[in-house]
N, C-alpha and C positions, 0 to 999 in steps of 0.2 A: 137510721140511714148511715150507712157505712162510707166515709169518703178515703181513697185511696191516698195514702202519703204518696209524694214523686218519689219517683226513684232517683237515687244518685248515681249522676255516670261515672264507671268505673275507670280509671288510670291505671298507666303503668305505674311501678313502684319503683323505687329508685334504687332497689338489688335488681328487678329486669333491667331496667336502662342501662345497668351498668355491665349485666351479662352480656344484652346486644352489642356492647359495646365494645366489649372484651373481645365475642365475637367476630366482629368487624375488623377488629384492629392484628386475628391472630389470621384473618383470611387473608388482609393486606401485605402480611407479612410475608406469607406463603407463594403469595403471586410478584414480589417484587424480586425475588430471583431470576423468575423466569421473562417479566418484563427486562428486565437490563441484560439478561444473556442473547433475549429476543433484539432491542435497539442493538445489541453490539452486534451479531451479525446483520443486522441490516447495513450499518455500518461497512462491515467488511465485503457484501453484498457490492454496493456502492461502487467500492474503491475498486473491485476486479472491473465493473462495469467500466469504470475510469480507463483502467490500463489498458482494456480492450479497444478501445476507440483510441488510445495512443499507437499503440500496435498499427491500427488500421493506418493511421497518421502516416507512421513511417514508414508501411508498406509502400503509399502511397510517392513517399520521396523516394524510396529507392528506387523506385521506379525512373525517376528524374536523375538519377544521377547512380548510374550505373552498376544498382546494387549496393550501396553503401546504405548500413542500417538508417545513420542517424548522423548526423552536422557534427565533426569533430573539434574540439578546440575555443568551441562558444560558450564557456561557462560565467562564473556571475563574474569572477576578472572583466568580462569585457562590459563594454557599455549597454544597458537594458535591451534598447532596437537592434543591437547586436547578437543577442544572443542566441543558442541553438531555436527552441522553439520558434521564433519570429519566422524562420526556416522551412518550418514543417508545418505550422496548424493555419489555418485559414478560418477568421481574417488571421491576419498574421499581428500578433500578439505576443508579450514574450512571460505573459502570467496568466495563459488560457485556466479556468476555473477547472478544467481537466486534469490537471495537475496536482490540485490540493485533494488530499483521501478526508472524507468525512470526520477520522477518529484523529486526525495530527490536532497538535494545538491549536489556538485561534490564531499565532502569529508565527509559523515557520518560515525560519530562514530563506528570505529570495522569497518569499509566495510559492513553494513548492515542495513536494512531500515523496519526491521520488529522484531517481537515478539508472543514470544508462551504464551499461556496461563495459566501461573503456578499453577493457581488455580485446574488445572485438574489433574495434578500430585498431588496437596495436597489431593485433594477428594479422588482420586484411579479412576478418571474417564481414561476410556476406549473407542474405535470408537462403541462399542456394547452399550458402555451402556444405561441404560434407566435414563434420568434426571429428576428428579420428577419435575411437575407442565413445563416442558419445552420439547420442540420440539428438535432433534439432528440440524434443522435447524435453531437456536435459539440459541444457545451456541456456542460461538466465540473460535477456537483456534489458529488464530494467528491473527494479525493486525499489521497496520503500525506504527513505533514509532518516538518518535520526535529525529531530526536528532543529536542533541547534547547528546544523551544519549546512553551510553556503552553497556548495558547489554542487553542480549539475552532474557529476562524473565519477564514477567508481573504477579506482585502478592505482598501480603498481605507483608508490609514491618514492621518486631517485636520491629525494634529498635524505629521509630517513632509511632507503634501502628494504623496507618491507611493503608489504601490500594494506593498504588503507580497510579492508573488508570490516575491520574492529571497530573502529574508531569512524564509519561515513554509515555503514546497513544497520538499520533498525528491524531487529527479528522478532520483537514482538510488538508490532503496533495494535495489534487488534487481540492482545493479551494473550498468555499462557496457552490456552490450548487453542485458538483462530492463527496463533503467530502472527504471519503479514506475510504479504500477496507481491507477486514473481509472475513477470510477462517474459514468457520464452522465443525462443527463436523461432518455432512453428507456429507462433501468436496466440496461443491456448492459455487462458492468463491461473494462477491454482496459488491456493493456501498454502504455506508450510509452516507445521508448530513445532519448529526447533530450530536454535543457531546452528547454520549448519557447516559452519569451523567446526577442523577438527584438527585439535594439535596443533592450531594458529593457520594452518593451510585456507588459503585465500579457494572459497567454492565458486569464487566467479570467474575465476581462471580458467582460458581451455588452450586446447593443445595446437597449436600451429593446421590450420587448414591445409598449410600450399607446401608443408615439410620443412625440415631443418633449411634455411640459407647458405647456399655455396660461398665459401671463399671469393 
């Protein structure tokens, strides 16, 4: 009578385990590029999302006050309920969550991650107006600013005599080739992946709407 011995069940061997393993670890490696290039535009995603609904914002006051982009002269100087935003967002708030872009740090200055274009208020520019030699979608009114800096406001500084554009815009917050994100004056909010000084020339400068001033 012939009795069958059991069989013994068979295992991996601890060269497969470590093949699958190898495996695993050379696939994870492969896909975490594309994971983190993937969160950062989503990121950047976001933040246009953000400026677009700012845009809307101040379309909305210019309306109330006669065309004028955006509340001049309310920057973090003044006292918090004071400030531009409280102005413009409803409820009236002066560190609407609209403000901060996904990719700034966890604590940017003031609670906010962007900047108006002072320049425009100095001109008298308006959402109507016509900017000589330039497109309404070519003239930037607000951008991302570097996180260590306070102010609400990008523009021409009297005490130093130069233009602030270096030293307040942050051009690459959403890295090297996403750059960072530019709400124009026709409210079309777009990516740009480059500093775009050139020769120290202040790019958020424009040219007088209403012409040189008479004597």
């Amino acid at each position: 009578m012939n009795w069958a011995l059991p069989r013994r069940a068979r295992g991996f061997s601890l060269v497969e385990l470590l093949v699958v393993i190898g495996i695993i670890a050379v696939l994870i490696a492969l896909l975490m590029p594309a994971l983190s290039k993937a969160r950062k535009q989503a990121k950047c995603v976001q933040c246009q999302s953000n400026l677009r609904q700012i845009g809307g914002a101040l379309q909305i006051y210019s309306i109330y006050w006669r065309g004028a982009i955006f509340p001049p002269k309310l920057g973090f100087s003044r006292p918090k309920d004071e400030r531009w935003p409280v102005f413009v967002f409803k409820p009236a708030v002066w560190n609407p969550p609209v403000m901060l872009c996904p990719s700034d740090v966890l604590d940017p200055a003031e609670e906010h991650s962007y900047l108006l274009n002072n320049h425009l208020f100095e001109k008298g520019c308006k959402f109507t107006s016509k900017i000589p030699g330039r497109s309404n979608s070519e003239v930037i009114v607000m951008g991302e600013k570097r996180s260590d800096w306070p102010d609400y406001y990008m523009n021409y500084n009297p005490a130093t005599g130069v233009d602030d554009y270096q030293t307040r815009v942050e051009p690459y917050r959403h890295g090297l080739l996403l750059g960072s994100n530019y709400l124009y004056l026709d409210c079309h909010v777009a990516s740009v992946a480059r500093n775009q000084s050139i020769a120290g020339i202040d790019p958020w400068d424009v040219p007088d709407p209403n012409g040189p001033s008479t004597p």
